[in-house]
C-alpha positions as CSV (number, residue, x, y, z in Angstrom):
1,X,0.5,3.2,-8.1
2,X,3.1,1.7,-6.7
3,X,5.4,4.6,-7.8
4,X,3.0,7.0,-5.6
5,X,2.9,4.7,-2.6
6,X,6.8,4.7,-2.5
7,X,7.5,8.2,-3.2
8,X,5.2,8.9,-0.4
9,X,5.9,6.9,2.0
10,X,9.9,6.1,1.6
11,X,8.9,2.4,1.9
12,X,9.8,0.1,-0.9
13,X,6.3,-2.0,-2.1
14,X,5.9,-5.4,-3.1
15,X,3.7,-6.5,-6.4
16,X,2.4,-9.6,-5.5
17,X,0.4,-11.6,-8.0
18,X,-3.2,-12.4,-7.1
19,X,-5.9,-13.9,-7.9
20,X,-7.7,-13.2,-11.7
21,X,-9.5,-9.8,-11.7
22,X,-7.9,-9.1,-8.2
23,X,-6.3,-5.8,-7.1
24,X,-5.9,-5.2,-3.0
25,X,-3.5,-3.1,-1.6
26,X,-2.4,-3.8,2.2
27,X,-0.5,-3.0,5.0
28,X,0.4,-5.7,7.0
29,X,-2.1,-7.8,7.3
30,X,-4.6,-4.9,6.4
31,X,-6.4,-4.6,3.3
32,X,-6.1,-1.0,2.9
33,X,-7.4,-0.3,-1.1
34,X,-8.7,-2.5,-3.4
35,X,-10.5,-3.1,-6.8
36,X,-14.3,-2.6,-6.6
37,X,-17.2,-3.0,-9.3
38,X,-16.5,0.3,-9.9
39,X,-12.5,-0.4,-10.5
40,X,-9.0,0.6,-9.2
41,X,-8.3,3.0,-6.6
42,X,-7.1,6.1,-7.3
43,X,-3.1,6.5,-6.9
44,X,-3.1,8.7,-4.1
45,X,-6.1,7.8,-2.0
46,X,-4.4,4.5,-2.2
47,X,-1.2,6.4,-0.8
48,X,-2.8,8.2,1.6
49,X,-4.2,5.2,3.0
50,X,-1.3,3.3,3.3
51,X,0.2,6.3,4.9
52,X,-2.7,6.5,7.3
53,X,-2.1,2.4,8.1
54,X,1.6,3.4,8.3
55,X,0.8,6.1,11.1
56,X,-2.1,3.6,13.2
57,X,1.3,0.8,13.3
58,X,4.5,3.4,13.9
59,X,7.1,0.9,12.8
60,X,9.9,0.8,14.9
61,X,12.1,1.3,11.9
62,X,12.6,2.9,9.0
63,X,13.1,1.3,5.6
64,X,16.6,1.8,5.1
65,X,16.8,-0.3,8.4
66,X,14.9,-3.3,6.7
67,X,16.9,-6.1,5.6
């Protein structure tokens, strides 16, 4: 998923261990996807959300201007 997200979007992603069980995907301080009773998100509605967060926050920069 994280794969998807990045080709996608052109941003790098960050795998961040959680808590047991736990799968969220966010934006910023958005939960954007996450793991339900009825399991993972699909790849690319997962991207397609993070792309729609993307768009809502317009960062000011690129990723290639990060760091």
């Amino acid at each position: 998923m994280a794969a998807v997200i990045t080709d996608r979007t052109g941003w790098p992603v960050a795998l961040v261990p959680g808590d047991r069980g736990e799968f969220t995907v966010w934006v910023g301080d958005r939960i954007v996807a996450r793991k339900t009773l009825d399991g993972f998100p699909e790849a690319e509605a997962a991207a397609e959300a993070v792309v729609a967060a993307l768009g809502e926050s317009a960062p000011a920069s690129g990723p290639d201007d990060v760091g």
